[in-house]
Every structure is written in C-alpha cells, then in structure tokens.
C-alpha positions as CSV (number, residue, x, y, z in Angstrom):
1,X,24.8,-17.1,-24.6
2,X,24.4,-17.5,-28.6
3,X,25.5,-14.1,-29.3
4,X,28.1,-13.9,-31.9
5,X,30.2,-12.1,-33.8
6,X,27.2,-11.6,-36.5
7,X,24.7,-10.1,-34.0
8,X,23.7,-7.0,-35.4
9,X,21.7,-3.7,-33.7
10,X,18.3,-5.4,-35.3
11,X,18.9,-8.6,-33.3
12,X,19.6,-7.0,-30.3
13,X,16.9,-4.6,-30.3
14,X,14.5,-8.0,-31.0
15,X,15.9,-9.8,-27.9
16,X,14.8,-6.6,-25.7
17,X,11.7,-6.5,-27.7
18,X,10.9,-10.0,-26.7
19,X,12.5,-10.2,-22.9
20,X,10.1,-7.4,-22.2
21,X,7.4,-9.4,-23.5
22,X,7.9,-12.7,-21.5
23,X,8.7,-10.4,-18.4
24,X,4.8,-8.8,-18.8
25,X,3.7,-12.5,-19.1
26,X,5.6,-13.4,-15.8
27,X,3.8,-10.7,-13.8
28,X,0.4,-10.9,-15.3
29,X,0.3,-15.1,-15.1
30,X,1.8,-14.2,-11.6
31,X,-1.3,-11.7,-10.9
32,X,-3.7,-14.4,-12.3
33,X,-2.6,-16.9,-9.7
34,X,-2.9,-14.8,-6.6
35,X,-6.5,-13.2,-7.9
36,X,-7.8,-16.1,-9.6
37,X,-9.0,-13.7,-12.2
38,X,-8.3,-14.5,-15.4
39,X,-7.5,-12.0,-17.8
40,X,-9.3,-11.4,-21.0
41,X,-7.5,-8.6,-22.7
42,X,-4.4,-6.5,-22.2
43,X,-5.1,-2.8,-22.3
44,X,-1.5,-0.4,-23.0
45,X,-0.2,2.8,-22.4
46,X,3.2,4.5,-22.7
47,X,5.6,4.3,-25.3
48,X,6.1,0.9,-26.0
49,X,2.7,0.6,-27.6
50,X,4.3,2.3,-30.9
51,X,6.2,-0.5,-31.2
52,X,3.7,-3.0,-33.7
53,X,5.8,-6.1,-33.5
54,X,6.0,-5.8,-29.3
55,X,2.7,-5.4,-29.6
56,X,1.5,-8.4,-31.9
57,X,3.9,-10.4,-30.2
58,X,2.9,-9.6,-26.8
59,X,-0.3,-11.0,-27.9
60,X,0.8,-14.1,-29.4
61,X,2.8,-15.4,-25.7
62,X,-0.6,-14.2,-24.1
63,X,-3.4,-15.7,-26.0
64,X,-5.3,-12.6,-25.7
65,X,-6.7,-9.1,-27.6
66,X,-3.6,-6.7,-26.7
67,X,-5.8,-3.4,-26.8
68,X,-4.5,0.2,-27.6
69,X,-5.9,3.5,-26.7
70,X,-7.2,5.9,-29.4
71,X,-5.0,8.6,-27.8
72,X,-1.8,7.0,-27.0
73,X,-0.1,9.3,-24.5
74,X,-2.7,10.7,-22.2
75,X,-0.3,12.2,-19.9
76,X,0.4,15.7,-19.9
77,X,3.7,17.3,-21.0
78,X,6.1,19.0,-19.1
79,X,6.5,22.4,-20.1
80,X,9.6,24.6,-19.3
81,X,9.3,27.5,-17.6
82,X,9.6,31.5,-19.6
C-alpha cells in the first residue's frame, strides 16, 4: 500500500485531498461520455472549496478553470429553536 511507519497526519490528509480529486474526474469524464458535452469549467460549492490546494489541484487533473462563488456557502443555516 506504501504507507509506512513515517506517514504522518499531513500525508494522509493529502492522499484524501487527492482521491477526492481523481474521484470528481471519474464522474465528470464519465458525464462527458454519456452527454457528449464537453466541459469547459468546473463551478464549486460546499466546503471543500476552502481547501486552495484541492482546489488548484482539481484543476490541474482536469485541464480546466475550477471556478468559485463570490459567496461560498449559499445555503441557509440551521437555527435552533428558543
């Protein structure tokens, strides 16, 4: 597997970093195939997009403009009750 006893937090947390990556590649070359659209640009939302080296790298693997909103969580909050 290549994990050893050096692995540290940092390396793990890269390894998820980048599987989450290559698994958004997957789908969206997977989505290109059965449209035939091919996609230009990458628009994000969530939490994720905080992340600058998911992001930058995300664009690398794609070729492609990885686009952020101006207001990064548009969804409301949940408020508790009293």
């Amino acid at each position: 597997m290549g994990l050893t006893r050096f692995a540290s937090k940092g390396h793990l947390a890269r390894v998820v970093i980048e599987a989450t990556a290559f698994q958004t590649r997957e789908v969206l070359e997977a989505m290109e195939k059965d449209s035939k659209i091919k996609l230009h640009t990458l628009r994000t939302d969530g939490g994720m997009l905080n992340n600058d080296f998911l992001m930058q790298f995300q664009a690398d693997i794609l070729n492609i403009p990885v686009v952020r909103p101006v207001i990064q969580e548009t969804q409301p909050r949940r408020m508790r009750p009293g």
